[in-house]
C-alpha positions as CSV (number, residue, x, y, z in Angstrom):
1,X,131.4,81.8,-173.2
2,X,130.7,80.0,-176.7
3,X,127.0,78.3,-176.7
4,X,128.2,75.2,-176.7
5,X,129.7,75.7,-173.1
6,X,126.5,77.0,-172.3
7,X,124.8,74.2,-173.6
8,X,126.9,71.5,-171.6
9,X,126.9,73.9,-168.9
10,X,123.3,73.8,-168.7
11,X,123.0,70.4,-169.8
12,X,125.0,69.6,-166.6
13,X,123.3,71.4,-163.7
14,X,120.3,69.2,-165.2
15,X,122.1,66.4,-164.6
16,X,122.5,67.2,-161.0
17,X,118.9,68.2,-160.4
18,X,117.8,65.4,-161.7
19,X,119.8,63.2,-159.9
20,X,118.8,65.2,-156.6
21,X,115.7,64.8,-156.9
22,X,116.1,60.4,-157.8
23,X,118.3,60.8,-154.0
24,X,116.1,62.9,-152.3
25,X,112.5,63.3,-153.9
26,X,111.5,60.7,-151.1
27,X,112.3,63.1,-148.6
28,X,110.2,66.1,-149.7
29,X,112.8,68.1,-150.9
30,X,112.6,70.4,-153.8
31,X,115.2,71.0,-156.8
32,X,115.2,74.3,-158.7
33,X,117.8,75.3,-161.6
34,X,117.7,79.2,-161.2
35,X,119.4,81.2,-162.0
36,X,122.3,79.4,-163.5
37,X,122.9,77.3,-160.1
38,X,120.8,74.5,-159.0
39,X,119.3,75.0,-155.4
40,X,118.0,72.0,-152.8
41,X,115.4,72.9,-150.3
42,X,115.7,70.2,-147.0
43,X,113.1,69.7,-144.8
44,X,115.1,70.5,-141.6
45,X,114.9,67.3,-139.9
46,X,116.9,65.9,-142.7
47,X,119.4,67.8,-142.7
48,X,122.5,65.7,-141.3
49,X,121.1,62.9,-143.5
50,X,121.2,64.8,-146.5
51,X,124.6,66.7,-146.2
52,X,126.4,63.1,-145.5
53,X,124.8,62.0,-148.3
54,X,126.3,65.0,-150.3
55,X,129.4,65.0,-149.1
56,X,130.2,61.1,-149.2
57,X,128.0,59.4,-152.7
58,X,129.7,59.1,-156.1
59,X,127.2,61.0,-157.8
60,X,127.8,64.8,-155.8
61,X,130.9,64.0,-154.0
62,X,130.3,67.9,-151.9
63,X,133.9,67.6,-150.5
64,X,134.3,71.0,-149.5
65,X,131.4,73.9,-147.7
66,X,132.0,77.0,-148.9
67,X,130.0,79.3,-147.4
68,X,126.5,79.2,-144.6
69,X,124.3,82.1,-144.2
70,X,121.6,83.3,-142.3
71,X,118.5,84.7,-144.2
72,X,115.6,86.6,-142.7
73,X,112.9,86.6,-145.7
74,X,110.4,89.6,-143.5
75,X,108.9,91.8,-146.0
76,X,110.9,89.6,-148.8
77,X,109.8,91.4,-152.1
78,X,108.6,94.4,-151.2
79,X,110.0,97.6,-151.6
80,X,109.8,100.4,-149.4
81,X,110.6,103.0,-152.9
82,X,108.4,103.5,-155.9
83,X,111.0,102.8,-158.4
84,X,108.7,101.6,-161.0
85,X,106.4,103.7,-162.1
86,X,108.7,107.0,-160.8
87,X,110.3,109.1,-163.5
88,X,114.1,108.1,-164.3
89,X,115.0,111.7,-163.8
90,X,114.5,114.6,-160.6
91,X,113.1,113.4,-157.5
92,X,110.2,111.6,-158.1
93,X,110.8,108.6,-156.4
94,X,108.0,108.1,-153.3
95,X,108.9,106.3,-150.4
96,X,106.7,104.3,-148.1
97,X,107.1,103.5,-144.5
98,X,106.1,101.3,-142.3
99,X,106.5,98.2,-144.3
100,X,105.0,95.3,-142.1
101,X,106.9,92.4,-141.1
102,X,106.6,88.8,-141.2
103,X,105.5,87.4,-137.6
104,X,108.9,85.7,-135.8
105,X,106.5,82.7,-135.6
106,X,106.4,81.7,-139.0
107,X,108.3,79.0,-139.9
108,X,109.7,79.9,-143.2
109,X,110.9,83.6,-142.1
110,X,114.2,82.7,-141.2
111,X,116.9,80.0,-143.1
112,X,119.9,78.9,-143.5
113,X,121.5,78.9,-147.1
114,X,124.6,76.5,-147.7
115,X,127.0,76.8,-150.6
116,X,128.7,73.2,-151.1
117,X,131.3,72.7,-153.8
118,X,132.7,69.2,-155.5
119,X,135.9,69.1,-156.5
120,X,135.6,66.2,-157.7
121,X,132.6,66.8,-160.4
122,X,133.5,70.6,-160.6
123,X,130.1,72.2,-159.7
124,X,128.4,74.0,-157.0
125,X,125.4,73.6,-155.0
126,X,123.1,75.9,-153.1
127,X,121.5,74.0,-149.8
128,X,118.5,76.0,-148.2
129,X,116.7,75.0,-144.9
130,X,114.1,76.6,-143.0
131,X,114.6,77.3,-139.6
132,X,111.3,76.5,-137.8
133,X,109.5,78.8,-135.7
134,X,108.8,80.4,-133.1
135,X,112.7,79.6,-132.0
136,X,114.6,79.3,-135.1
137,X,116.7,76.4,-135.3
138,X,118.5,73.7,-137.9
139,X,120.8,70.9,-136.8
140,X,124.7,71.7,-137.2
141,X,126.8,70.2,-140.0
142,X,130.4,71.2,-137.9
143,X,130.1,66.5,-138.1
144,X,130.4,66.6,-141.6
145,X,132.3,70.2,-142.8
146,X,134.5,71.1,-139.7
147,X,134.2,74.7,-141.8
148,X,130.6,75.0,-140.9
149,X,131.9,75.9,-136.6
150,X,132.5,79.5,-137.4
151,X,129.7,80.1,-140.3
152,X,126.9,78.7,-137.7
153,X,128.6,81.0,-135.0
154,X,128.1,84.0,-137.4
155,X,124.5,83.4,-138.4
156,X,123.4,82.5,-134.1
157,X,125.3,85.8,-133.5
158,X,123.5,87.9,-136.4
159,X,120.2,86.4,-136.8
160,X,119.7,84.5,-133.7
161,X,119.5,80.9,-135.5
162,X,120.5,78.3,-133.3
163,X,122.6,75.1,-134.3
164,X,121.8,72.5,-132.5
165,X,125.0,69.9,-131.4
166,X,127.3,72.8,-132.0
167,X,130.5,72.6,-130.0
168,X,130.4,75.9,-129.2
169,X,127.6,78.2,-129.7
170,X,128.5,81.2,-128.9
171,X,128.5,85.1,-130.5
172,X,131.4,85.5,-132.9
173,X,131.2,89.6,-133.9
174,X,129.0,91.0,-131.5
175,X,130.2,92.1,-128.3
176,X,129.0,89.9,-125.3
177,X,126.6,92.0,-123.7
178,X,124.9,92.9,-127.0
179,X,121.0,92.3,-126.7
180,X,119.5,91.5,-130.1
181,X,120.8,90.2,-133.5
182,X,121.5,92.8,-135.7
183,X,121.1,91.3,-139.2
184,X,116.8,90.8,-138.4
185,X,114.6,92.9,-140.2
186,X,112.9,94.1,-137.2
187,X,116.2,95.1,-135.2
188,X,116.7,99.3,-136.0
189,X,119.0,100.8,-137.9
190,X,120.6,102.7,-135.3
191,X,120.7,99.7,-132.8
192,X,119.2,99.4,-129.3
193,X,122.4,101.3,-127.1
194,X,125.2,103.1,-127.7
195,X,128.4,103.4,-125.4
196,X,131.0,105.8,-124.6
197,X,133.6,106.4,-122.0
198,X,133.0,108.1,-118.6
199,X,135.7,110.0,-117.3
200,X,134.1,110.2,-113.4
201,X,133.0,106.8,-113.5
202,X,136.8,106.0,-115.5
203,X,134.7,103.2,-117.1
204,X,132.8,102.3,-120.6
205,X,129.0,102.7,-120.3
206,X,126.2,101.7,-122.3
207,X,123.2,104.1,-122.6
208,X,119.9,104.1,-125.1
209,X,120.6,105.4,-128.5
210,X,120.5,109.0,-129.3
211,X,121.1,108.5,-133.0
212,X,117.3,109.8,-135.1
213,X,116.5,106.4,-137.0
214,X,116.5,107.2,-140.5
215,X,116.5,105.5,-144.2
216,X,120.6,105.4,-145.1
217,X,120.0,102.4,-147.9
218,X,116.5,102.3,-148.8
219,X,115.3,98.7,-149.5
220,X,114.8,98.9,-153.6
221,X,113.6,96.3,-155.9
222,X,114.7,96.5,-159.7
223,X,113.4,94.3,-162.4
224,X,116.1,92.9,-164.3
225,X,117.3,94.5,-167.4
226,X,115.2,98.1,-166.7
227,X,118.2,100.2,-166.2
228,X,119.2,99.2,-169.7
229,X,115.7,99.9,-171.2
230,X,115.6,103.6,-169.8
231,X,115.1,106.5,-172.0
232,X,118.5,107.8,-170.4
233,X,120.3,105.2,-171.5
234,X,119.2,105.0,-174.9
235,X,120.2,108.7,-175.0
236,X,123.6,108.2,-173.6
């Protein structure tokens, strides 16, 4: 990319914030530009009022929703592995357990994250909304992007965020019996039961994990640019 298409490029997501926040500063929402992709905060009672704004005015003309997600932001930024200040080399990296995590009652633990896209103007936008506490829960947007009925589904089944005026709420990847929502923070690595078939009882049936809970991924935060700053690196 020349700088001059990174100059209009930039010059253009400014555009958009700024004409977010002329439609919507009234309504306490927030603008931010980074990185590279402008992001709108909505107070979750605004919502539907906001996204049919979106979607229909000249000036954003959000025709088509890409993608909704859940987010659960416990123990957001912190990392259970000293990766710092650990050496780039052997097996010096320290791990620390028992992270603690945010309470389910606060109100900006969980969100939903929309990705919206104009055809029309050729840009992007990121929609965030918190889902309240202690019952996390947005309104659904299935009224304006009929995509949004098996996005919400997804994000109820795996982080237990409800939708309200969904058509049908319901879990879309979990089994129906399954107790929990898997993508929380809090729910364990090896899951709550396991299941197997029983020959004498010639059935399927669920009994509590026997799996050891260990690390498989550990949760790792790197600072931007380090890898390429290492002493390895510079060898190599």
């Amino acid at each position: 990319m020349s700088y001059q298409e990174s100059t209009t490029g930039d010059a253009r997501l400014d555009a958009l914030a700024d004409g977010l926040t002329g439609h919507f500063g009234a309504l306490a929402c927030t603008v931010s530009t980074a990185p590279k992709e402008v992001t709108l905060v909505v107070p979750r009672q605004e919502l539907r009022k906001v996204a049919g704004v979106l979607r229909d005015h000249e000036d954003f003309r959000c025709e088509q929703l890409i993608d909704v997600c859940g987010v659960d932001y416990a123990a957001y930024g912190r990392s259970e592995w000293a990766t710092t200040d650990a050496s780039h080399t052997g097996f010096g990296r320290g791990v620390e357990r028992g992270i603690e995590l945010a309470e389910t009652d606060d109100p900006e633990r969980f969100a939903v994250v929309y990705h919206l896209l104009s055809v029309t103007h050729n840009r992007r936008l990121r929609l965030r909304v918190y889902a309240g506490a202690p019952q996390p829960m947005v309104d659904s947007v299935v009224g304006i992007w009929s995509s949004a009925a098996w996005f919400e589904r997804e994000a109820f089944d795996l982080f237990g965020i409800l939708f309200e005026d969904h058509p049908d709420l319901r879990r879309i990847l979990t089994d129906y019996g399954f107790v929990g929502h898997p993508f929380r923070k809090d729910f364990p690595l090896s899951g709550q039961v396991e299941m197997r078939y029983d020959p004498e009882q010639a059935r399927v049936v669920y009994e509590p994990v026997s799996i050891e809970p260990r690390t498989l991924v550990p949760r790792v935060i790197r600072a931007e640019g380090r890898s390429a700053a290492s002493p390895d690196s510079a060898d190599a």
